[in-house]
C-alpha positions in Angstrom: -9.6 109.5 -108.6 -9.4 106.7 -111.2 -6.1 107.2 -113.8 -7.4 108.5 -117.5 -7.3 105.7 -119.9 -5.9 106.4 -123.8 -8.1 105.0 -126.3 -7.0 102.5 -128.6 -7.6 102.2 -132.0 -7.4 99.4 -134.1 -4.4 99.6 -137.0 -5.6 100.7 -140.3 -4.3 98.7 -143.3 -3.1 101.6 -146.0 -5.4 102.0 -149.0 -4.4 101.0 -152.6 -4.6 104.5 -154.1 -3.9 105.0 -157.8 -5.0 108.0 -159.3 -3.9 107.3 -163.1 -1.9 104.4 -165.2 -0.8 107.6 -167.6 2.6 109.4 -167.4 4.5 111.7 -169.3 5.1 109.4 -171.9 1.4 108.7 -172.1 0.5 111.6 -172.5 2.6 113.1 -175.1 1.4 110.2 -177.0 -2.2 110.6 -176.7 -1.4 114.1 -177.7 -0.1 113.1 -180.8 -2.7 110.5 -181.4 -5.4 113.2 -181.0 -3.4 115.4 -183.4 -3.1 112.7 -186.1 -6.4 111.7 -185.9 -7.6 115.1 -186.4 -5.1 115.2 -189.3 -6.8 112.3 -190.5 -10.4 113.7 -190.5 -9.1 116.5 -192.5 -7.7 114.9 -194.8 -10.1 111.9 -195.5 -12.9 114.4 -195.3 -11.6 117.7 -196.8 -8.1 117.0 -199.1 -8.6 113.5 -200.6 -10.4 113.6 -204.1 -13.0 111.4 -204.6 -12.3 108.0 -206.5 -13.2 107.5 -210.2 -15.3 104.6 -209.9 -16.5 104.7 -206.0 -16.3 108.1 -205.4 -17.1 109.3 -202.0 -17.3 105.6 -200.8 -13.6 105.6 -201.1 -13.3 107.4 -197.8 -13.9 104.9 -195.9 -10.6 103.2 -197.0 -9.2 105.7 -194.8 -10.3 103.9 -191.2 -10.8 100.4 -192.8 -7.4 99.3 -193.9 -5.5 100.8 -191.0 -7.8 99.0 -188.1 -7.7 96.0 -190.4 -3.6 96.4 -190.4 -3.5 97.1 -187.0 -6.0 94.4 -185.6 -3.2 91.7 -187.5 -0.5 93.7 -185.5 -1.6 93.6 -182.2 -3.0 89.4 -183.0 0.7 89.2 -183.7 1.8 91.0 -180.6 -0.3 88.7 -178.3 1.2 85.7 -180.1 4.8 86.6 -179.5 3.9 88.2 -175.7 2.8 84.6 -175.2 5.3 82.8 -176.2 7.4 84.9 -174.1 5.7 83.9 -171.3 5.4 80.4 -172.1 8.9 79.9 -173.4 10.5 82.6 -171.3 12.9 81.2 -168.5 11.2 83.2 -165.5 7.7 83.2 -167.4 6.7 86.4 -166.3 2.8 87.7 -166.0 4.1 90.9 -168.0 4.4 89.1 -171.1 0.9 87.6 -170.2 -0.5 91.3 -169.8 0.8 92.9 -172.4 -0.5 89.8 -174.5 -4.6 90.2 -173.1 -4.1 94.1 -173.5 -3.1 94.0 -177.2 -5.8 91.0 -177.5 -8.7 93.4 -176.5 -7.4 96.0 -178.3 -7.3 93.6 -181.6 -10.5 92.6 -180.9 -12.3 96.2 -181.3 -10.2 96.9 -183.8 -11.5 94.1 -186.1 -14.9 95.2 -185.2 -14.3 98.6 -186.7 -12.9 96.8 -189.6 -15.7 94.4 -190.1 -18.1 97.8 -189.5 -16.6 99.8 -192.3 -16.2 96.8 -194.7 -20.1 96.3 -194.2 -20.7 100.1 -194.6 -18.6 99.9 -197.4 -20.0 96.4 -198.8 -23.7 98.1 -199.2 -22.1 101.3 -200.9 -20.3 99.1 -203.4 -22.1 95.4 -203.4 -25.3 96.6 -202.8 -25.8 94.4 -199.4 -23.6 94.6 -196.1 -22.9 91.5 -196.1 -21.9 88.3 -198.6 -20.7 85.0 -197.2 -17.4 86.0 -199.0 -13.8 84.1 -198.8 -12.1 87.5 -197.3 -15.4 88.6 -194.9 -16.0 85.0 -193.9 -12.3 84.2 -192.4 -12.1 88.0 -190.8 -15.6 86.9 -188.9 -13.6 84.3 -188.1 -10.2 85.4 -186.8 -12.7 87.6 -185.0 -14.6 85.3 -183.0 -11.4 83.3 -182.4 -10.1 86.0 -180.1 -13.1 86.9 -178.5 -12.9 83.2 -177.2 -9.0 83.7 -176.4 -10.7 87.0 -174.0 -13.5 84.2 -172.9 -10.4 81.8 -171.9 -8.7 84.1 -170.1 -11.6 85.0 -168.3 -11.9 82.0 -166.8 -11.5 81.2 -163.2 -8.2 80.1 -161.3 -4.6 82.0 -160.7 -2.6 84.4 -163.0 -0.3 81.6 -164.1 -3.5 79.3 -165.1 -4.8 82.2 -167.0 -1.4 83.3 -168.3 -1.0 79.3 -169.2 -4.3 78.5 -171.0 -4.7 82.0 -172.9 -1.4 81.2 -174.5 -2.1 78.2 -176.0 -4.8 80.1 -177.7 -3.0 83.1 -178.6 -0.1 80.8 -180.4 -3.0 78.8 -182.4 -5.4 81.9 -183.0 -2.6 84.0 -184.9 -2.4 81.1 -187.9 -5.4 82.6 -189.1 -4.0 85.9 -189.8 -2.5 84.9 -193.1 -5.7 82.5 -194.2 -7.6 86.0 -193.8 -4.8 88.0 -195.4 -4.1 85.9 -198.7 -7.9 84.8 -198.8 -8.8 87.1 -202.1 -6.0 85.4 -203.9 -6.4 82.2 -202.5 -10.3 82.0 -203.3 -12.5 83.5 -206.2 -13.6 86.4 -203.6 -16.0 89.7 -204.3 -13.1 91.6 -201.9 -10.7 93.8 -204.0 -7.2 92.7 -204.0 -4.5 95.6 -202.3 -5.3 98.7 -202.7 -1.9 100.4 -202.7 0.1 98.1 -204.9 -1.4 96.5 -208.1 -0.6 93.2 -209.8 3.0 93.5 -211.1 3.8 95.3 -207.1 3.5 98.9 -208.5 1.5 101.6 -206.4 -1.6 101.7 -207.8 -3.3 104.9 -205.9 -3.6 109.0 -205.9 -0.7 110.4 -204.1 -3.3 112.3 -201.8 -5.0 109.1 -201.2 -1.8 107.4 -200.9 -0.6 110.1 -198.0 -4.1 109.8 -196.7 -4.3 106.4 -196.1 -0.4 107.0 -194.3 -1.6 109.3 -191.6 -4.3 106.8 -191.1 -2.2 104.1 -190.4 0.0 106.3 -188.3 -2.9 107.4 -186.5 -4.2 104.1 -185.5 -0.8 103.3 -185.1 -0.3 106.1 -181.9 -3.9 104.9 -180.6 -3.0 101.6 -180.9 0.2 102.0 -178.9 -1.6 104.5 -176.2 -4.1 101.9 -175.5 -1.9 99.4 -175.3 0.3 101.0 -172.4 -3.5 102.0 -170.3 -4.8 98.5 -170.4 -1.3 96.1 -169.8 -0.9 98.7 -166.7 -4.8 98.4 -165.8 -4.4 94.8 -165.6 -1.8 94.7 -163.6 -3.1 96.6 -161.0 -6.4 94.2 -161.4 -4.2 91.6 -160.3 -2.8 93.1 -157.5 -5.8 94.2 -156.1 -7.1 90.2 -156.4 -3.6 89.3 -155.1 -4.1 91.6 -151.7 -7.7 90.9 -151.6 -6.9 86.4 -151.6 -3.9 87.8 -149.0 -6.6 89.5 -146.9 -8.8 86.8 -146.9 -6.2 84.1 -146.2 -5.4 86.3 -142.7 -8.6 86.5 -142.0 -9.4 83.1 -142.2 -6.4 81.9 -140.0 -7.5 84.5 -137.5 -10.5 82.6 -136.9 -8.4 79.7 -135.9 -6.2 81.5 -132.9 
């Protein structure tokens, strides 16, 4: 009568399981965002009067001067996140994350901005688009970043990429004020500020004036929710490439024993 024998099973690795990068936090904030966006709707829709001279055109103000605002914000954002990292003692890849995050975010931001100035360009110019001072340096600043998100595509480790896509971030963000003071700086189709006038007055409705607030605090909360999803996405992107070269590495000693 031969002795029963156990079967043996091989040891299984655990599984990186993440369900969600959202918390709490997260999600009291998109609340809001989704609250202050509809806010936004009604009120650049429904409450705002329609301008003197533009009239209904004027709504686009509304989305095109807060993603303009908040493209130059997060552009900004990735320039300090990389010095941080480059200047930083323990030059930490949080710093590098947070800086491709707000980099991407930036980037569909000014698309949104260059969309609606177009839209807005045929309403009032009577063509989308004019080789302009102010529309020429936002194409720009645009395509600068997307080659800062090409960069840091690039192949080698996360310092290389933290490294290279630093040096861009730190050069890319001197255009911000070449597109900013371009209308003044140049004889440019592209209205000057629309909130404050000449002599630094505001120059606008006061329900156009609130409108174009809860605009920029919309974008503002979307900005900021976006911002949190993606840093924490990429992170776990490089942890999974981390365990996955670890993995590999083992394997490929193995085959030496």
């Amino acid at each position: 009568m031969t002795a029963a024998t156990t079967p043996t099973t091989a040891p299984v690795e655990p599984a990186l399981r993440v369900r969600s990068s959202g918390t709490m936090a997260t999600r009291t904030l998109g609340i809001a965002t989704i609250v202050t966006m509809g806010w936004l709707v009604a009120f650049g829709l429904g409450f705002s009067p329609a301008d003197r001279d533009q009239r209904d055109a004027v709504r686009i103000l509304y989305m095109h001067v807060p993603t303009a605002w908040l493209a130059y914000l997060a552009f900004v954002v990735t320039a300090v996140s990389s010095a941080m990292y480059l200047f930083g003692k323990k030059h930490s890849l949080g710093f590098d994350r947070v800086a491709g995050a707000s980099a991407e975010i930036g980037v569909v931001f000014m698309a949104l901005t260059l969309v609606t100035g177009m839209l807005w360009g045929k309403l009032t110019w009577g063509v989308y688009w004019q080789w302009d001072a102010r529309l020429t340096t936002t194409a720009l600043l645009f395509v600068s970043y997307i080659g800062y998100l090409a960069v840091r595509g690039l192949g080698g480790t996360h310092d290389q990429r933290a490294k290279r896509s630093a040096v861009i971030g730190l050069l890319a963000v001197i255009e911000i004020p070449l597109v900013h003071f371009s209308v003044r700086m140049w004889r440019s189709l592209h209205q000057e500020a629309s909130v404050l006038d000449s002599d630094g007055d505001v120059d606008m409705d006061g329900l156009m004036l609130f409108s174009l607030f809860v605009g920029v605090v919309a974008f503002t909360l979307l900005y900021v929710w976006l911002l949190l999803h993606r840093s924490r996405v990429i992170a776990m992107e490089d942890l999974l490439d981390d365990q996955g070269l670890d993995r590999a590495l083992d394997q490929r000693r193995a085959e030496f024993l």
